[in-house]
N, C-alpha and C positions, 0 to 999 in steps of 0.2 A: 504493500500500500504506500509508505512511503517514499520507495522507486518510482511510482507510478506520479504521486506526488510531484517529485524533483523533474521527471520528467514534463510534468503540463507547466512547472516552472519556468524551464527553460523553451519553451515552445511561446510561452508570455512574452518572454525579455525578446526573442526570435520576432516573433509578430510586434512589439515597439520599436525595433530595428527596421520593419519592414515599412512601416504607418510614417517613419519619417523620411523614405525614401520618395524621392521628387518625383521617379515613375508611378509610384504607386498613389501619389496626391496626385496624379495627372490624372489616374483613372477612376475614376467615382464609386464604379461597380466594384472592382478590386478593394478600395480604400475601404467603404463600409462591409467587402464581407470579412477583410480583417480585423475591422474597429470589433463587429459582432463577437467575432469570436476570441479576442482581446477580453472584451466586457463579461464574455460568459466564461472565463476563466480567473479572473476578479475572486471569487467565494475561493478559489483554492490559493491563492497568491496570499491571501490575509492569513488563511489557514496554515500556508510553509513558512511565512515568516515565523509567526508564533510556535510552529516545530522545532525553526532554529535554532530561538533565543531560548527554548527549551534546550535543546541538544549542546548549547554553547555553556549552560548552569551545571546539567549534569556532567558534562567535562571536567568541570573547573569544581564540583564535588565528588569525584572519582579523584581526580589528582590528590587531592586534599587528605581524601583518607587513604592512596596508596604512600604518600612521601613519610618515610618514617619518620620525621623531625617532630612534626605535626603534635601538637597537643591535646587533651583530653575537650578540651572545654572546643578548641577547632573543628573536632572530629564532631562532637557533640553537633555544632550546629552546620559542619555537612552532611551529616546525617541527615538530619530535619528537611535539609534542600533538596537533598535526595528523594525523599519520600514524596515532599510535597510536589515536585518535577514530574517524580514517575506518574503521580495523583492527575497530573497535568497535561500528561500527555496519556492519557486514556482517555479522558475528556476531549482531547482534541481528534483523538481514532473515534469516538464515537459521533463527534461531529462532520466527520470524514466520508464515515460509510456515505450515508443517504445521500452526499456526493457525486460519487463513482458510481449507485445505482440509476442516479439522474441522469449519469452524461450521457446524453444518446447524440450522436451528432445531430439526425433529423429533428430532437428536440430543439437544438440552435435557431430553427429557422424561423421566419414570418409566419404567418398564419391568415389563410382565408376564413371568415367565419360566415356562413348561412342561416339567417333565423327566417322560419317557414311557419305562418298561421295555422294550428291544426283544428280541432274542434271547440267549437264553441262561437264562431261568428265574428261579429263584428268586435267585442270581447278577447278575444283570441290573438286580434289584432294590434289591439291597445297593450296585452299583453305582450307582444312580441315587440314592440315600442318597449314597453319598462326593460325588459331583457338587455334590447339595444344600448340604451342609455347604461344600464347600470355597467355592462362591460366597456362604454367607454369612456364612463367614469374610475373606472379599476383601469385602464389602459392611461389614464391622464397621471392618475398617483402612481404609476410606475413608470414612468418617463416614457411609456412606446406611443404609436404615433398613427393614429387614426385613417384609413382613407375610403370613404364609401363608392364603393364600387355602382353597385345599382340598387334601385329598391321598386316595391309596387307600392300606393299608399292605398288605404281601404274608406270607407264612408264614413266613418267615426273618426279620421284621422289619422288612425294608428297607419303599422305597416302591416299587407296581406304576405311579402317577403320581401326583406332586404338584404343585402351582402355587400359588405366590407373586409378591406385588409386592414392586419393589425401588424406592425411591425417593431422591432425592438431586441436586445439580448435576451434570448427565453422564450421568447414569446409561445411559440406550439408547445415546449414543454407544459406553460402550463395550463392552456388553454385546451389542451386534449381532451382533458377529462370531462370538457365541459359540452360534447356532443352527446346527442340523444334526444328524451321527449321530454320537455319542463311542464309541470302543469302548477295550476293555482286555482285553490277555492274563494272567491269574493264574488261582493257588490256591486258589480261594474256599473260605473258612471253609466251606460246604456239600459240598465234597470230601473224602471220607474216606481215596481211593488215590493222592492227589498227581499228580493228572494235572490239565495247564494247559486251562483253559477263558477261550471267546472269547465276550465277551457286548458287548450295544450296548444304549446308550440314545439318545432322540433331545431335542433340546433345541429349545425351539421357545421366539423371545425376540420380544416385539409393544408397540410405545409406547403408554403409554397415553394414553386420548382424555382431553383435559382437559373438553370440552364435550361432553353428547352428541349435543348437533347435528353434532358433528365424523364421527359414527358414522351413515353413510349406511346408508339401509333403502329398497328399490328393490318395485316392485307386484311385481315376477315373482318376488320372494324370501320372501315371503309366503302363508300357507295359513290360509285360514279357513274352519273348520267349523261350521256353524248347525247346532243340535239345538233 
């Protein structure tokens, strides 16, 4: 683990080497998919440091108790360093794992998100509005960067389906989990006898391709009409 560590270290300092190179501020697309992935190695760079200045204490309390000259009351308190260090860096392995089970590369990326009106009407729609909003309200407090792609709008206002990208370090990691069918029980403002309505909309969240060679197109998927 801590190999693995020293190595996304040095891939850090690699890619600040790379961001200040004049080619690579020439080309936009290059520059930010470094900056990206720069940014999403951030949580383990705070992490090595604090390994280090661990590893540079328990040095210099190992020395301590190996040099014989060394006195009781010395020993006594690298002992204590000792312990508390070791105490310190299991704390930091356990802050470690959920890490290295996160890094998926395809987690790096942007993210397409689709919210789709399911049942429940006009209601449905208004709901998939509150959806919209509140993800990019959580996309503004985390510095990523909104761009609406398309949308339908419905009679009440709301959207019947809209899609946007969301872009930023992280972003698909952690917006994955948030595909599928959202539902909610209320009142809706389109209710005039207070009776609780069940509406669903479905979310559908897709990484975007950086390349579009990444975006396979197969002969059997294909239709072509000669006029």
């Amino acid at each position: 683990m801590w190999d693995a560590l020293e190595t996304r270290a040095r891939r850090a300092r690699e890619l600040e080497q790379r961001l200040a190179d004049p080619a690579v501020l020439a080309n936009s697309a290059l520059y930010q998919r470094y900056a990206k992935e720069r940014a999403a190695l951030a949580p383990f760079i705070e992490l090595y440091e604090q390994y280090r200045d661990v590893q540079g204490k328990l040095a210099q309390a190992r020395e301590i108790l190996e040099h014989p000259d060394s006195d009781q009351e010395l020993r006594r308190e690298a002992e204590a360093e000792k312990a508390a260090q070791g105490a310190r860096l299991e704390i930091l392995r356990e802050e470690l794992e959920p890490l290295f089970i996160e890094d998926d590369p395809e987690g790096l990326r942007n993210a397409i998100v689709e919210i789709r009106a399911g049942t429940g009407g006009l209601e449905a729609s208004l709901f998939a509005t509150d959806l919209y909003r509140m993800y990019t309200r959580y996309a503004a407090a985390r510095g990523w960067t909104v761009e609406l792609l398309s949308s339908s709008a419905s009679e009440a206002g709301g959207f019947k389906e809209i899609i946007f990208g969301v872009s930023g370090a992280g972003v698909y990691r952690e917006l994955q989990f948030e595909r599928g069918v959202h539902r909610v029980q209320r009142v809706p403002v389109t209710e005039s006898s207070g009776r609780i309505h069940t509406s669903t909309v479905t979310v559908a969240v897709l990484p975007e391709a950086e390349e579009v060679d990444e975006v396979p197109v197969h002969d059997k998927d294909l239709r072509v009409d000669t006029y």
